[in-house]
N, C-alpha and C positions, 0 to 999 in steps of 0.2 A: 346306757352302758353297753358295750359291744367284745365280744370275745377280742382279744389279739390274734390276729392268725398268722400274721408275720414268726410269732411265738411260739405256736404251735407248731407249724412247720420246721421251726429249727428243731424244737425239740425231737420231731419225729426221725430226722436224721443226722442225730447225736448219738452214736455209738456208743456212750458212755450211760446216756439214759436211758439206752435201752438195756442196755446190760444190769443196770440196774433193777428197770422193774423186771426183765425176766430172770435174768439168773444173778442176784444181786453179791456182792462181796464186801467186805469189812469198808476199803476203798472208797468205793461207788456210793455204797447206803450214807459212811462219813459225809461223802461230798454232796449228794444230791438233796440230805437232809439238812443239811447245813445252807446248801440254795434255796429251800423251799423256805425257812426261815427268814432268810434275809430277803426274801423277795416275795412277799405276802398278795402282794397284788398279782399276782400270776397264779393264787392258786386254782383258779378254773378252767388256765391253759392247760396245767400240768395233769390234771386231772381227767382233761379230752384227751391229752398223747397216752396216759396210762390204759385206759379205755380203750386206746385206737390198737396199741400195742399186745396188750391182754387179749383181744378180741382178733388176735391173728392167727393160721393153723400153721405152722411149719411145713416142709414139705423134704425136698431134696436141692441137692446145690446143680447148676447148671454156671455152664462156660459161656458171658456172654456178651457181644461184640458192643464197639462205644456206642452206636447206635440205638441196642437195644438197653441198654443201662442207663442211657438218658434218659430216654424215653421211661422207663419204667418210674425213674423218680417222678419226672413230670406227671407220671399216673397217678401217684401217691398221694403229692399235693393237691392235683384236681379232683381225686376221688373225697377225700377231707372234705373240699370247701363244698362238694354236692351233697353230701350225706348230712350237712349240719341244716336243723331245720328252725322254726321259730319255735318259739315257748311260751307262751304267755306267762304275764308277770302278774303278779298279785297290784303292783304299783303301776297304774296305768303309762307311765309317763316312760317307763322303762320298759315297755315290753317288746326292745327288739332283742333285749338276752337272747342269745343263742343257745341252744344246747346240742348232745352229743345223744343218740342210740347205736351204741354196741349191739343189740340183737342183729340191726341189720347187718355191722360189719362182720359179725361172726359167720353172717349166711349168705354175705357178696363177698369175702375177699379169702383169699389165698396166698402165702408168701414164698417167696427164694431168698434168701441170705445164701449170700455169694463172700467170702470174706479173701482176702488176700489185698497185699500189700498196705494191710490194716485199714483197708475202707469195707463198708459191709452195705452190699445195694442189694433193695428191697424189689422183689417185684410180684404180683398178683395179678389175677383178673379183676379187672374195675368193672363196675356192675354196668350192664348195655346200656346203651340211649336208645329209644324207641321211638320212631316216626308212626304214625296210623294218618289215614285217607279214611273221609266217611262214602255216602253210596254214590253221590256225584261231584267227588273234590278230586281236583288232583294236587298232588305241589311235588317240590323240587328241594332235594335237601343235598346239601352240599357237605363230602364227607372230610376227617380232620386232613387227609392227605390232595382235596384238592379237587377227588373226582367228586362228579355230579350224578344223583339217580332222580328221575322222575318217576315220582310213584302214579300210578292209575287210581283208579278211585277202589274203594273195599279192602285197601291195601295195608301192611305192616310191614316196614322196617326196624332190623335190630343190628346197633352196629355199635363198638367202642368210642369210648370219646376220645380217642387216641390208638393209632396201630400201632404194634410193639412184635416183635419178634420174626420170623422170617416170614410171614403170609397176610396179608392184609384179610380180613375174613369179615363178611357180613351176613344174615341172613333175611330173606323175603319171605312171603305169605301174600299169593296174588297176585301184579302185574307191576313190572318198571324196566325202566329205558335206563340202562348205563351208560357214560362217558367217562371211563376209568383213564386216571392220570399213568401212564407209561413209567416206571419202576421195577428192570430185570432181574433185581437182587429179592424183591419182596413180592411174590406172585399177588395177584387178587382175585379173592375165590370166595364165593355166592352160593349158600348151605340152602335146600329147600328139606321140605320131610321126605322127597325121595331122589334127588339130583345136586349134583355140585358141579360147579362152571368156574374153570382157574384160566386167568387171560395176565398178561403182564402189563395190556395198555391197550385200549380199544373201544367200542361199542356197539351194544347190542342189545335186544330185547330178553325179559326173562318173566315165563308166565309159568306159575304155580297157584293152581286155582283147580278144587274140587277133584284131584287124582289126573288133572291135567297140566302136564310139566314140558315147556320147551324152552327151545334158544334159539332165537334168530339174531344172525351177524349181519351187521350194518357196517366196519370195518375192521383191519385187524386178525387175528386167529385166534379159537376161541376151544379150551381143551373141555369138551359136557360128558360127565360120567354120570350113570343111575347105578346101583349094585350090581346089575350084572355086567353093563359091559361100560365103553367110552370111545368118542369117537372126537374127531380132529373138525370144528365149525372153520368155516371160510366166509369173505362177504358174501351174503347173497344167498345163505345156508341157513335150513332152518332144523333144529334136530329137537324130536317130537319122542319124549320117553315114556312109555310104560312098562311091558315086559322085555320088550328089547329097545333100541334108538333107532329111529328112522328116521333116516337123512335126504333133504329133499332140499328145493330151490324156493322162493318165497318174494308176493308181492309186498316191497316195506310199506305201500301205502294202505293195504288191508292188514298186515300182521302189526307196525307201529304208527300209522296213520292216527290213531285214539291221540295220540300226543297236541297234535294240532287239528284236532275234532273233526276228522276226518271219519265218517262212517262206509267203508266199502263192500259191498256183497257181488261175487259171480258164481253167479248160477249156485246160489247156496239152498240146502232145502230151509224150511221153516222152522226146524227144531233149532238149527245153526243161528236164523234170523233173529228170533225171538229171543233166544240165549243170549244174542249181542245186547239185545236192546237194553235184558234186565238187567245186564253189567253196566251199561252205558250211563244209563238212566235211573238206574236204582228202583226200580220198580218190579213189579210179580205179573205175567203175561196169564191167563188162562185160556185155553182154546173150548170155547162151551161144546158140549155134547154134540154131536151128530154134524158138526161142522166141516165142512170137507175145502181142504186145500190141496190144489193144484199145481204140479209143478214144481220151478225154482225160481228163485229171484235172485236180477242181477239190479245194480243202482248203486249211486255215489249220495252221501250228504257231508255236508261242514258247517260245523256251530248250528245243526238245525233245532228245533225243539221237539220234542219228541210227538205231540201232537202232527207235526209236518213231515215226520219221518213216517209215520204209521198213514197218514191221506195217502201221501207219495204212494206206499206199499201198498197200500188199500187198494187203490184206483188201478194198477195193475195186475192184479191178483185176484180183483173180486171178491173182498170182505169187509166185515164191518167190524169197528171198533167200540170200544166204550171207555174212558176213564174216569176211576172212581178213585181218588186218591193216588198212594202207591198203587195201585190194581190196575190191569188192562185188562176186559172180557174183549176177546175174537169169536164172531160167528159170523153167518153167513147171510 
């Protein structure tokens, strides 16, 4: 036995049934009881819309273009069929029954009832989709509008399963490569915990990791604000925020080179080096006691293994390594 959801869906945008279960009248209650009756096999649909309907917060009405009104239906219906989970049955044979939890939709959705010319469109925040990268994964997620991000590896993506209203909005934690689809009416803009990046069609790099926050343009123009100020990225621009933005030029084969496993160091010190490694590679560096390094290191790798990366380093710099698992001890 399987929910209908064809059924569900209508009901959810039936004007009459919602009227009914929220603010019901002589009318409505006649009719809608008088359906539930005659239509006995639907009472588990009826009882998911009451549910979905009951479990909505109201808000304020908003003016809003055919674009965003489609879209928001199309939320409604997709938000429905994610939210419904499995149940187990007592009767083995049946147990893909579906069922309905209200907690969650009480604590992911929010509504607009927009009413005029006696149609009434629904629209909410639909609860985010979530991407994560572990310590040496990357992957490639492709968003509902087309563009494409490369996540790095340690990474978290949060993004709608659908845009709707005037800004395409995602947010990151970590390291990814955008190629954002070109859309003048609907900006696209990239939330970190301390930067936002609004481009209308372009790509670039976007690194938020440990209170280190930048933007490197690869093409296009690219508007990076932090709290205090914002500044205008160009290709070939890399804008590095903490307390202020600093705007500088940048090599893409050391700032986005990770993408096709490119490893680049010039003239970097050790603290730089090593840092890359453990993001690279997912590993913990230690530099034992009393061990003395020398200088800076410059050097290219692609697709190397980390053991080959550290000889390479090794051999010119004069130290020794160890690997014990996740762990690297350096001495001398």
């Amino acid at each position: 036995m399987y929910v209908n959801q064809l059924k569900i869906d209508e009901l959810l945008v039936d004007e009459s049934f919602v009227k009914w279960v929220k603010n019901p009248d002589e009318q409505t209650t006649v009719f809608w009881e008088h359906w539930c009756l005659k239509h006995p096999e639907y009472e588990k649909e009826v009882s998911i819309a009451r549910n979905i309907v009951c479990g909505i917060t109201y808000e304020k009405t908003y003016e809003l273009t055919k674009y965003e009104s489609d879209t928001m239906l199309a939320n409604i219906l997709q938000f429905e069929r994610q939210m419904r989970i499995p149940e187990a049955s007592e009767d083995k044979e049946n147990n893909n029954i579906l069922r309905f939890r209200p907690s969650i939709w009480v604590a992911a959705a929010s509504i607009v009832i927009l009413i005029g010319s006696g149609v009434s469109w629904w629209m909410w925040s639909i609860r985010d989709l979530q991407e994560l990268t572990s310590k040496i994964q990357q992957k490639k997620v492709r968003l509902p509008d087309g563009s494409v991000v490369t996540m790095n590896s340690q990474s978290k993506l949060i993004y709608p399963a659908r845009f709707w209203g005037k800004r395409r909005e995602v947010k990151i934690e970590g390291e990814a490569f955008f190629e954002v689809e070109k859309d003048a009416e609907h900006p696209f803009v990239i939330h970190t915990n301390h930067t936002e990046t609004t481009v209308l069609g372009t790509s670039f790099n976007v690194r938020a990791r440990k209170n280190e926050y930048s933007v490197a343009v690869m093409t296009g123009k690219v508007q990076f604000r932090s709290k205090q100020q914002k500044v205008i990225l160009l290709p070939g621009e890399i804008g590095m925020a903490d307390n202020t933005i600093r705007k500088t030029i940048f090599n893409s084969k050391k700032v986005i080179g990770w993408k096709d496993g490119i490893l680049l160091f010039e003239q970097d010190n050790f603290e730089y080096v090593f840092k890359t490694l453990e993001e690279r590679y997912g590993v913990h560096i230690v530099v034992a006691p009393n061990t003395l390094l020398k200088g800076r290191y410059s050097g290219e790798f692609k697709n190397e293994s980390l053991e080959n990366v550290l000889t390479g380093i090794a051999y010119t710099s004069r130290f020794q390594f160890k690997i014990d698992k996740d762990k690297v001890i350096i001495s001398n």
